[in-house]
Each structure stands twice: as C-alpha cells, then as structure tokens.
MISE-559708 format. One line per 8 residues: their letters; for each residue x, y, z of N, C-alpha, C. Coordinates in Angstrom, 3 decimals. Layout:
N
A> X/Y/Z/X/Y/Z/X/Y/Z; ...;
***
This chain:
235
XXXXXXXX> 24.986/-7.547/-39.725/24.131/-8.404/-38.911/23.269/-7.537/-37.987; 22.171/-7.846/-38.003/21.059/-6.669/-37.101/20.946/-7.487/-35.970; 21.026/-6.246/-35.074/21.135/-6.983/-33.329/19.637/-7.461/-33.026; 19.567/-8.135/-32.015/18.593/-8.826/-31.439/18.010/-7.485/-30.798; 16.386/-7.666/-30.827/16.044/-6.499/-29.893/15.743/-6.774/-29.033; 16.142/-6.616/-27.676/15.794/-6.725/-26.088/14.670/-6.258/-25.927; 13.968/-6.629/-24.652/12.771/-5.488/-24.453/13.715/-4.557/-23.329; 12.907/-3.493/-23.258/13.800/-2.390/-22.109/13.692/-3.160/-20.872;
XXXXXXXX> 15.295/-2.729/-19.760/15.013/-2.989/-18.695/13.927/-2.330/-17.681; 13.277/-3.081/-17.103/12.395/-2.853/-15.560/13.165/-1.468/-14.961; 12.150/-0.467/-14.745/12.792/0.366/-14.073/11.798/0.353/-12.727; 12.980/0.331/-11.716/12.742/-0.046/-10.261/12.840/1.428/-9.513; 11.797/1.895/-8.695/12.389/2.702/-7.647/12.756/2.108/-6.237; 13.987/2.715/-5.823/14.729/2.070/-4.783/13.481/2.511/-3.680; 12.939/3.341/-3.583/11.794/3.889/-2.495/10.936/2.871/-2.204; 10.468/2.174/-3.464/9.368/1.026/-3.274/9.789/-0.347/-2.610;
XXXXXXXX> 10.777/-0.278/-3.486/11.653/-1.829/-3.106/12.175/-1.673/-1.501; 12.837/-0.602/-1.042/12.962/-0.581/0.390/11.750/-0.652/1.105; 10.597/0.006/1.359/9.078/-0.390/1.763/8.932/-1.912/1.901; 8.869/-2.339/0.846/8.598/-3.569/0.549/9.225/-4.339/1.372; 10.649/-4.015/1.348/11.211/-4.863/2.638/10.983/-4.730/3.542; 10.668/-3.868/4.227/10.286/-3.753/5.271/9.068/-4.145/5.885; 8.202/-4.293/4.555/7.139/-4.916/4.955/6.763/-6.532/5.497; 8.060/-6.762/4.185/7.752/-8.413/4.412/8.779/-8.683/5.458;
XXXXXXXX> 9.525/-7.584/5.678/9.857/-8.507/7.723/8.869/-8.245/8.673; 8.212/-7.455/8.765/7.189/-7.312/9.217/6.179/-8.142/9.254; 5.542/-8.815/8.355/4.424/-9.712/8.471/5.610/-10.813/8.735; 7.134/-11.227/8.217/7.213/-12.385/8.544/7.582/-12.541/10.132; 7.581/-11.002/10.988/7.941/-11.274/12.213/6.756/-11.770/13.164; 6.041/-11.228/12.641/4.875/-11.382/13.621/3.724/-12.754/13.130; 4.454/-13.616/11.963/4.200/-14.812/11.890/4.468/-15.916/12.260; 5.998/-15.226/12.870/6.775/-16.280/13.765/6.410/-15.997/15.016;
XXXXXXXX> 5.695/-14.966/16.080/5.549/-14.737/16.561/4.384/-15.497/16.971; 3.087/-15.343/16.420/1.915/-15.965/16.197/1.899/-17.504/15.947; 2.410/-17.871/15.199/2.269/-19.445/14.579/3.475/-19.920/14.712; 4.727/-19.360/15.634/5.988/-20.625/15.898/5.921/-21.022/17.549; 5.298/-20.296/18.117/4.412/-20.670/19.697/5.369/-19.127/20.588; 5.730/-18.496/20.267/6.440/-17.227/20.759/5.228/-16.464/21.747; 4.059/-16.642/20.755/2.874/-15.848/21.837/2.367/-16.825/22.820; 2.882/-17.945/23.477/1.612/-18.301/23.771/2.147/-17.923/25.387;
XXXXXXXX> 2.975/-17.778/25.820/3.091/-17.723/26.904/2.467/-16.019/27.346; 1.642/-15.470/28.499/1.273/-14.336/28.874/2.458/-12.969/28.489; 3.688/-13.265/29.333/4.474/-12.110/28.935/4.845/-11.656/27.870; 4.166/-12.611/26.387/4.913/-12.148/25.063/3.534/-11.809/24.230; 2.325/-12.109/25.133/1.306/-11.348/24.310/1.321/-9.901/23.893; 1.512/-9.140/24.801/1.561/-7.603/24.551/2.775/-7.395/22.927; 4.573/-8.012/23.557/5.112/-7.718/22.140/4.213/-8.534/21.215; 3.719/-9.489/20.809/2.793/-10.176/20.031/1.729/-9.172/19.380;
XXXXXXXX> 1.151/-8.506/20.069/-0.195/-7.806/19.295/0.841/-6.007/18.860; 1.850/-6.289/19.606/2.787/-4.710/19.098/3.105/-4.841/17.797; 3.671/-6.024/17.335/4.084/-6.856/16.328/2.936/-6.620/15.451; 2.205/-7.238/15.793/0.736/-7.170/14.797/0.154/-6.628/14.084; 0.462/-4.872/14.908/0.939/-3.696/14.329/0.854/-3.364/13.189; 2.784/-3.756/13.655/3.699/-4.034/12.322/2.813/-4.323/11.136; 2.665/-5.705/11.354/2.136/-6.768/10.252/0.779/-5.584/9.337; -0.053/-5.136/10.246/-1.081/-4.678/9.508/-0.800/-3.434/8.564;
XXXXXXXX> 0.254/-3.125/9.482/0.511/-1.907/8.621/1.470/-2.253/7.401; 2.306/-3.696/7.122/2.637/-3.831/5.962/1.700/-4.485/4.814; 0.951/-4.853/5.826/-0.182/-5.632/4.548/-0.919/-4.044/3.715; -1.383/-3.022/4.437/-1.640/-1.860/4.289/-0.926/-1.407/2.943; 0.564/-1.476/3.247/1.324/-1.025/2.490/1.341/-1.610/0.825; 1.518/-3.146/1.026/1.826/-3.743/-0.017/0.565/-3.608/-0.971; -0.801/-3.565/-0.422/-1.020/-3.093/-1.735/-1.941/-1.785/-1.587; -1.315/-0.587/-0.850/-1.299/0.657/-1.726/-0.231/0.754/-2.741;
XXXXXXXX> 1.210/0.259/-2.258/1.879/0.201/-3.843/1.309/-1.004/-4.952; 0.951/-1.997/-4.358/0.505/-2.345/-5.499/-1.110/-1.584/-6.414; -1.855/-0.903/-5.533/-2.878/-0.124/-6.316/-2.116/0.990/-7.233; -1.111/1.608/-6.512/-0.222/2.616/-6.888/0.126/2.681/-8.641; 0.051/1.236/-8.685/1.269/0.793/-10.185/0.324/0.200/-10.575; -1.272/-0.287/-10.116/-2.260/-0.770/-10.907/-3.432/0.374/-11.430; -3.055/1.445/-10.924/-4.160/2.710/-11.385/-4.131/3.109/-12.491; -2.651/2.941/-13.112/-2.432/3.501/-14.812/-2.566/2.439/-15.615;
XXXXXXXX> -2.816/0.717/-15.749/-3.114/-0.280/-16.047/-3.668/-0.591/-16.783; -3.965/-1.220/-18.006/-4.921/-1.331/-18.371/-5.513/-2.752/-17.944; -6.430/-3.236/-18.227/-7.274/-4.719/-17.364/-6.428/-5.609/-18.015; -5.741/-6.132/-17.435/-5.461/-7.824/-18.079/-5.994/-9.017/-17.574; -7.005/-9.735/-18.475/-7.199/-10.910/-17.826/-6.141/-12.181/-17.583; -5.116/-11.848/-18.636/-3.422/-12.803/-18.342/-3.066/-12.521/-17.114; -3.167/-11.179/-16.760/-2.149/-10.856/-15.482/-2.698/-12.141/-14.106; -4.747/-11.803/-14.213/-5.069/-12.118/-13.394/-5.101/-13.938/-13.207;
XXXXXXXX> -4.831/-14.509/-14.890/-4.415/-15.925/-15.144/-3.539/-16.585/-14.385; -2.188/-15.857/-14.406/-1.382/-15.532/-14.356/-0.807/-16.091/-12.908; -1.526/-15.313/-12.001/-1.476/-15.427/-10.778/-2.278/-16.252/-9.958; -3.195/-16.764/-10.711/-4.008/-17.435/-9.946/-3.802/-19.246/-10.265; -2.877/-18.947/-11.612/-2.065/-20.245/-12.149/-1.383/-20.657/-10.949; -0.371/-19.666/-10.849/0.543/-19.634/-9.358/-0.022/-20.108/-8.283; -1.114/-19.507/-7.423/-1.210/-19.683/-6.248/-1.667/-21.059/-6.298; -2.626/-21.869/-7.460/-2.913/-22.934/-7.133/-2.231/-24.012/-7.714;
XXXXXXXX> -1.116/-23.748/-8.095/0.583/-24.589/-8.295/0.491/-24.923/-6.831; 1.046/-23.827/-6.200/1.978/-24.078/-4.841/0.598/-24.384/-3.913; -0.675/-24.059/-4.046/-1.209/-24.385/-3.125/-1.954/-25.802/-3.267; -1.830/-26.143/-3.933/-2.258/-27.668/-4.482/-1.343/-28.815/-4.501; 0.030/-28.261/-4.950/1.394/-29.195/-4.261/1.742/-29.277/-2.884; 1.122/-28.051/-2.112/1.712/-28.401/-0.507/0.317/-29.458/-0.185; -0.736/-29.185/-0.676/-1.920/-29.969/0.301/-1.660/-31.274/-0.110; -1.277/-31.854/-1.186/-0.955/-33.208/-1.701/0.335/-33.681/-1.180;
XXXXXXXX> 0.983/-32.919/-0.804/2.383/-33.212/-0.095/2.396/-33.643/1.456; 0.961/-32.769/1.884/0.351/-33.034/3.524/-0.540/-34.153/3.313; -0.882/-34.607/2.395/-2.041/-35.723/2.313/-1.169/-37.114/1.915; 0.410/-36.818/1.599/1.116/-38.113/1.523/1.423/-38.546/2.877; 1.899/-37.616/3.799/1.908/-37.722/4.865/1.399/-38.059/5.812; -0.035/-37.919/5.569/-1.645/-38.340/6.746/-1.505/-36.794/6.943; -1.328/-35.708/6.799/-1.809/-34.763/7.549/-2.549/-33.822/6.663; -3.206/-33.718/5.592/-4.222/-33.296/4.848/-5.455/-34.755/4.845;
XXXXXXXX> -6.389/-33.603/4.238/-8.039/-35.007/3.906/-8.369/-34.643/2.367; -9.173/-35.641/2.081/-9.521/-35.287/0.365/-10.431/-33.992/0.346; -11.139/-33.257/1.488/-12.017/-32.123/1.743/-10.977/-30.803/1.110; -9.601/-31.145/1.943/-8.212/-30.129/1.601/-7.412/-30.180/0.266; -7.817/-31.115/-0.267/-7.329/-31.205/-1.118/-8.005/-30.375/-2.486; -9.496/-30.771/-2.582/-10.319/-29.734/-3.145/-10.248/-28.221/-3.035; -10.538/-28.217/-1.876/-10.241/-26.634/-1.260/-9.022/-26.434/-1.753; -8.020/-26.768/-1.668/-6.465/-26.387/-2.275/-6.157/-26.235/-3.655;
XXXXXXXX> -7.035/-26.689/-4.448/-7.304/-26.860/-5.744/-7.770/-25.807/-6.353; -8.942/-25.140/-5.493/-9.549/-23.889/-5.872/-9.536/-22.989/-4.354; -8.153/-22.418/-4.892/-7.627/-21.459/-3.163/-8.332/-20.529/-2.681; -8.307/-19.658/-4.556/-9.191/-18.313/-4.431/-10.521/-18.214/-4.063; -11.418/-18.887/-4.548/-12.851/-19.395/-4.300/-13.084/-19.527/-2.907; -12.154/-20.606/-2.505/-12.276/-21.333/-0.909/-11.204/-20.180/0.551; -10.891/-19.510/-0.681/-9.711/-18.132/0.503/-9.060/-18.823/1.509; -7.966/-19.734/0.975/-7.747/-20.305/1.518/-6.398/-19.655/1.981;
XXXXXXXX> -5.920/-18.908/0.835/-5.172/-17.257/1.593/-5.761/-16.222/1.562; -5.949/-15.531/2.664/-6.873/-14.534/2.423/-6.615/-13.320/1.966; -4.909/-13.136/1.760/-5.015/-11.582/1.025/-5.587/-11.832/0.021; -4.674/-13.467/-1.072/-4.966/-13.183/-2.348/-6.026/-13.207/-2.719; -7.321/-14.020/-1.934/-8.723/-13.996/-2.432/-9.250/-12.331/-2.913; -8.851/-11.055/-1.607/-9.796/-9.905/-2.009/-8.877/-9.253/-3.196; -7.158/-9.407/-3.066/-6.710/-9.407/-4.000/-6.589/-9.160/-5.629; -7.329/-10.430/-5.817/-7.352/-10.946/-7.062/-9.029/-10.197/-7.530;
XXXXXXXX> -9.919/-10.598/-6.450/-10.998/-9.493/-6.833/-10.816/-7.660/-6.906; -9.798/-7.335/-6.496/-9.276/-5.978/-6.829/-8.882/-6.232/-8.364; -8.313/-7.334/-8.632/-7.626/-7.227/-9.726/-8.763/-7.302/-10.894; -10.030/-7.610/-10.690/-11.678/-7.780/-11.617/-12.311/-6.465/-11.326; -12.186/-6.000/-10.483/-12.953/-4.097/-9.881/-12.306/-2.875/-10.302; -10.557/-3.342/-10.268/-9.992/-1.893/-10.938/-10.531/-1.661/-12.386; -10.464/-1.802/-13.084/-10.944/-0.983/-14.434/-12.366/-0.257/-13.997; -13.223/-1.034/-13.338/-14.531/-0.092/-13.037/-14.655/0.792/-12.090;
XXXXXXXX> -13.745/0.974/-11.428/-13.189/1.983/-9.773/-12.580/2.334/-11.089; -11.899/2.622/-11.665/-11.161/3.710/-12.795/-12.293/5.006/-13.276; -12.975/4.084/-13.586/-14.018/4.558/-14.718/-14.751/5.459/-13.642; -14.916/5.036/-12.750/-16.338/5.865/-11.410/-14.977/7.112/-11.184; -13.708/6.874/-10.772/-13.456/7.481/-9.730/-12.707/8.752/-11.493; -12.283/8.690/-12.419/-12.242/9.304/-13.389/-13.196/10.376/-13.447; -14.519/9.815/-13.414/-15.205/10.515/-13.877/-15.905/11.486/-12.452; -14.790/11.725/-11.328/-15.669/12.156/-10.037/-14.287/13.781/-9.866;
XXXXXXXX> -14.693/14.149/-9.088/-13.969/15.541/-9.196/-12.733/15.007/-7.815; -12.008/16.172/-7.219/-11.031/15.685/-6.861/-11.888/15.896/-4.773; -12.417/17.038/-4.738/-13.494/17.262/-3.647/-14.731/15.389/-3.493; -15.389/15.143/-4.902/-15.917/13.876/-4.482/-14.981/12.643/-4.330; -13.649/12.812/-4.891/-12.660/11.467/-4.555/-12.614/11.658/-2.634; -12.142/13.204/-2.406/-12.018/12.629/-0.673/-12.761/12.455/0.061; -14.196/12.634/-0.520/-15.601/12.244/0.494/-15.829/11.102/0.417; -15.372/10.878/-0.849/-15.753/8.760/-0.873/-14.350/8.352/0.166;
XXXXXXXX> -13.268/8.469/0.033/-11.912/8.305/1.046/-12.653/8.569/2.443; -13.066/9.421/2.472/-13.289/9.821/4.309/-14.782/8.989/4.560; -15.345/8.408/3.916/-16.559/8.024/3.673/-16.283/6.192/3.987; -15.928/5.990/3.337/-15.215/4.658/3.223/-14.899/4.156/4.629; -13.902/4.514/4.890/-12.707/5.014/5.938/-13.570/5.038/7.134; -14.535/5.770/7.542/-15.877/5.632/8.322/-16.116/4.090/8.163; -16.748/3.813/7.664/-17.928/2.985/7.093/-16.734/1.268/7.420; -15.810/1.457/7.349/-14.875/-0.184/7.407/-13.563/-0.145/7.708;
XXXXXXXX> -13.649/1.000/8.480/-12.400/0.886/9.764/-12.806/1.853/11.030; -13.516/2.630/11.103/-14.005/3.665/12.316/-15.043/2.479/13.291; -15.920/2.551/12.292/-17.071/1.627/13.411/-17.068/0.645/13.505; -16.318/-0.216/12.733/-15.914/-1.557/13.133/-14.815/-1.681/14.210; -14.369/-0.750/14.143/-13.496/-0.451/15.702/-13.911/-0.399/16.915; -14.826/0.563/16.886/-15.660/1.017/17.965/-16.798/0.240/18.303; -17.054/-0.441/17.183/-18.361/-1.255/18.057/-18.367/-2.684/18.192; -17.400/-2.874/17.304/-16.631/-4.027/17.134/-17.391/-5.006/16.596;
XXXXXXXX> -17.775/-4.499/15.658/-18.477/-5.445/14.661/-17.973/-6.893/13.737; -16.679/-6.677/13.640/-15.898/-7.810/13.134/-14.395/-7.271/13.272; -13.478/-8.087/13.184/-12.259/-7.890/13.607/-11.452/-6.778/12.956; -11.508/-5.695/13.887/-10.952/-4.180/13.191/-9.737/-4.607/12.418; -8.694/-5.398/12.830/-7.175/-5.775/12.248/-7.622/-6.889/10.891; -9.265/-6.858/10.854/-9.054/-7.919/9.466/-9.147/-7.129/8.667; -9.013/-7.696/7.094/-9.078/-7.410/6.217/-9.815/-7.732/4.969; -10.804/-7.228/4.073/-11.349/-7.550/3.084/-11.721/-6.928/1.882;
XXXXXXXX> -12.445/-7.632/0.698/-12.288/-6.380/0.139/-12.510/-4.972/-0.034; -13.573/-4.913/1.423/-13.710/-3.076/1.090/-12.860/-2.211/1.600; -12.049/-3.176/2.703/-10.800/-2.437/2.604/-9.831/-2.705/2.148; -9.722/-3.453/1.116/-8.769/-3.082/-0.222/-9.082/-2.280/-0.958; -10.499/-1.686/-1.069/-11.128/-0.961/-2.140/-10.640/0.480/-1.662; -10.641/0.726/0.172/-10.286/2.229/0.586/-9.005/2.418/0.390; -7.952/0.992/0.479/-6.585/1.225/0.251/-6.430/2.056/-1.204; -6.833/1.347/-2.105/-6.895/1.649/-3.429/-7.926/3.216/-3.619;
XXXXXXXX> -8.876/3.956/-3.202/-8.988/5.112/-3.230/-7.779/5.510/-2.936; -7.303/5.207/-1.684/-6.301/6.253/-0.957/-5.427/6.350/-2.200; -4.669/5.409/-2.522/-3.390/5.096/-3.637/-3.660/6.301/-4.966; -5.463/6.358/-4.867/-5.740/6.847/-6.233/-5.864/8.184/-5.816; -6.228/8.775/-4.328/-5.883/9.929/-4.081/-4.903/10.462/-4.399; -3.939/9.722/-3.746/-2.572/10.595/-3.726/-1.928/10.506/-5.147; -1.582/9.720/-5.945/-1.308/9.899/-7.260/-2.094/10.651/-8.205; -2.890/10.842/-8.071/-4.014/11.756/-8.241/-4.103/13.343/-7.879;
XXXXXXXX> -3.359/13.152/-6.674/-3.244/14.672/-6.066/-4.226/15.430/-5.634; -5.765/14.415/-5.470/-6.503/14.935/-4.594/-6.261/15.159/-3.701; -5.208/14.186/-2.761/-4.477/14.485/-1.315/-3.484/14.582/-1.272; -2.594/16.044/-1.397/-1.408/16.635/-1.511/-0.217/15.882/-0.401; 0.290/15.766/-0.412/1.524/15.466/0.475/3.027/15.788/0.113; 2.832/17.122/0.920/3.478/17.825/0.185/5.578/17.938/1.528; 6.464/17.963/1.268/7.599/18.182/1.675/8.394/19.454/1.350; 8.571/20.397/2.040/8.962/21.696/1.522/10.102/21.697/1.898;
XXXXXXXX> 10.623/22.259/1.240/12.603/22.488/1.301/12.254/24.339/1.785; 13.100/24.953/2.858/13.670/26.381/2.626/14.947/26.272/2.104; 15.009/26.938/1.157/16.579/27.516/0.949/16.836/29.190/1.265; 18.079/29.208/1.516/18.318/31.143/2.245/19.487/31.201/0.785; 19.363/32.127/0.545/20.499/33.027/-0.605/21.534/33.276/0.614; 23.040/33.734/0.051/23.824/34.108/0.500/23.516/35.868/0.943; 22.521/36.452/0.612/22.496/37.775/0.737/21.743/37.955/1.500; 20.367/37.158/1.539/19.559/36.776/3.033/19.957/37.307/4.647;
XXXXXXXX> 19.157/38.098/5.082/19.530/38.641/6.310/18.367/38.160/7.538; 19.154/37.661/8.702/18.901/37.029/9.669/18.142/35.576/9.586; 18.459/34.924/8.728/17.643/33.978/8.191/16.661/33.849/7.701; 16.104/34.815/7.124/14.957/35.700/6.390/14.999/34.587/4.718; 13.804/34.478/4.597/13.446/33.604/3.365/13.070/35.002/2.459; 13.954/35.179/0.703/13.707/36.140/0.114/12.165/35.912/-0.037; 11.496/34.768/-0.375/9.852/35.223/-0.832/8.684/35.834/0.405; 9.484/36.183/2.008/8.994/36.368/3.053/9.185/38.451/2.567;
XXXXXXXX> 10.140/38.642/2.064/10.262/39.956/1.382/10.619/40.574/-0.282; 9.151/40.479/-0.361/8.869/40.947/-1.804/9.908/42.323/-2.171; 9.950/42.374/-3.494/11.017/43.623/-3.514/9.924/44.846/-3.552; 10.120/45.407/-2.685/9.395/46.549/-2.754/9.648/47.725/-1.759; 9.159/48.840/-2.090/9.898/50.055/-1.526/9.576/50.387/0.035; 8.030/49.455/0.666/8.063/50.133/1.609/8.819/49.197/2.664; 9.854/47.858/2.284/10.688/47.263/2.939/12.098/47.598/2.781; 12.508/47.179/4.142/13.916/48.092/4.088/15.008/47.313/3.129;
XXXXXXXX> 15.708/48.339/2.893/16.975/47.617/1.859/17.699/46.458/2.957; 17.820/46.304/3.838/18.712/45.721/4.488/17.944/44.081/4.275; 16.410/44.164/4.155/16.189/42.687/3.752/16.497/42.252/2.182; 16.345/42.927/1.290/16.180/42.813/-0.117/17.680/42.181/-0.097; 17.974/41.532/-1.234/19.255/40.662/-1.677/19.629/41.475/-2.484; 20.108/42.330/-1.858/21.465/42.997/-2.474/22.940/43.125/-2.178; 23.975/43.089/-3.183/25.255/42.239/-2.680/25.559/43.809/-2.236; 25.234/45.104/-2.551/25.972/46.194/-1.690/25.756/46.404/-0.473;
XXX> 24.426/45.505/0.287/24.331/46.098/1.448/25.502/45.430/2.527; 25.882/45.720/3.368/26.562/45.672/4.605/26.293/45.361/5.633; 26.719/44.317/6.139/25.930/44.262/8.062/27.422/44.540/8.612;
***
C-alpha cells in the first residue's frame, strides 16, 4: 500500500515568531490605552504616547519580516485574493452586525464591503498595495548595485520620515505606502547584505597569552614566542 504524501512541514524560526509577539502586545497595549479611555485623563498622556512608541515600532517590525519572507516570492495574485477575501469577510460581518443594532448606516456598510479601496484599515490598505509593487521593486532593486540600494535607503528615509518630522508636514507616527516601500528596501538591504549587521564572537585558545586574540599575532619571527600558541612555552 503506498503512503499518502504529506506536503512538508512549515519551518518556523523561533526568532521571528518571538518578535512577532512582541509586537502584537505592543500595538495591542497601546490600543487599549488609546481607544479603552486609559489616555484621556492628563497624567496618562505621556505613558500613552511612550506606548505609542511601542506600537510604531511593532507595526515597523511586522512588516519588515513580512517584506523579509516576501523578497524571495514569486507574485501571487491568490495570495493577494486570498487576503483580501478575508478582510472583507470580517469586515463586512462586523458592519452588518453594527447596523442590526442601530449603530452602523447603509454609507458603512458599503465602505465595509470594499475595506481596501475605502482603508478602512489602514495597514492593510498600503499593505496589500505592497503586495501589487513587490515583483517590480524586485526587478528595479535586482538590477541596482549594492552602493545604489543604500542611497535609495538613505534617500527614502530623508524624503518620508526626516522632514516630515521636522516640518511636520503630516503625521511623522503615520504610516503609508512609501513607508512601507522604505521598510521593504530596508528588509531588502539587509537580506541582501548591502547593510551588514554583523555580531562578532572572540574566542582565546588555551595557549593564548594575556588574553591576546591568536589573529592579533600572526606567526612570525619578529613576534615574541611567548605570544605564538605554543604548548612548550611557559608562564
């Protein structure tokens, strides 16, 4: 009897999946914070925008890993089906669920119908347009050297988070798609290895003298034997 063939299991790194958690307590803290009435009183504004932080920096996160694992990809228009099936499941059952109630209008109900269009969440709107731009950000940033990947990164980076800070052109802590687009350079930097990030280990040999790293002393004659790793020398 010939066995059934499985497809292979999902291989998970524990690195990502911990991030991840951390992320989504993060946005969910500072949602309770924001929208369960925690901020409204003066003394909890400051933890409120500390929080906020948080939050931006997991939205940050979630999708450089998700650019991370979408850079080697090829385009699926299912994937992007897929998901957009989803969001307007659940976002079309809650507005009809608020409109049994009296607390939706037939205006919300439309809008809820077509989420992405109307951004009616706003990650998934720039999102899902990342998910129509990656194959052509492939193709540009493929064909660019690893010197023009970090000028477009530092370029970017300027251009829709520096001066929108400083001059305050629109809300530095928002988000859209061109900065999903710098998240996604960055993601494509570093997997890429245009931008090294690098962690160095020393290790010392047992023959190592005074904590001396052997590649700090090449073997050679005009250094003294007492650094070289040799098991006859003596201290």
């Amino acid at each position: 009897m010939q066995s059934p063939n499985f497809p292979p299991p999902t291989v998970r790194s524990s690195n990502f999946e911990l991030l991840r958690i951390f992320c989504m307590l993060s946005i969910v803290a500072v949602h309770y914070v924001w929208h369960g009435g925690s901020a409204a009183s003066g003394s909890n504004i400051a933890a409120a925008y500390f929080l906020g932080n948080f939050a931006q920096i997991g939205v940050a996160c979630f999708v450089l890993i998700g650019a991370w694992f979408l850079i080697d990809k090829e385009f699926s228009i299912t994937r992007i089906f897929n998901l957009s099936k989803q969001i307007t499941f659940y976002s079309l059952s809650i507005a009809l669920l608020l409109f049994i109630i009296g607390m939706a209008s037939y205006t919300d109900i439309i809008k809820n119908a077509m989420p992405i269009i109307f951004k009616r969440y706003w990650f998934l709107t720039p999102y899902v347009f990342l998910l129509f731009l990656h194959p052509f950000l492939n193709y540009v940033l493929n064909a660019c050297s690893k010197k023009q990947i970090r000028f477009l990164c530092i370029s970017l980076f300027i251009a829709v988070s520096v001066i929108p800070t400083i001059f305050i052109v629109t809300d530095p802590f928002g988000f859209n798609i061109f900065r999903f687009i710098l998240l996604y350079l960055i993601a494509y930097a570093i997997k890429k290895e245009c931008i090294r990030i690098e962690f160095k280990r020393t290790s010392y040999s047992e023959g190592d003298s005074r904590g001396k790293r052997k590649e700090d002393f090449p073997d050679s004659p005009q250094f003294p034997k007492m650094f070289k790793n040799n098991s006859k020398t003596t201290y």
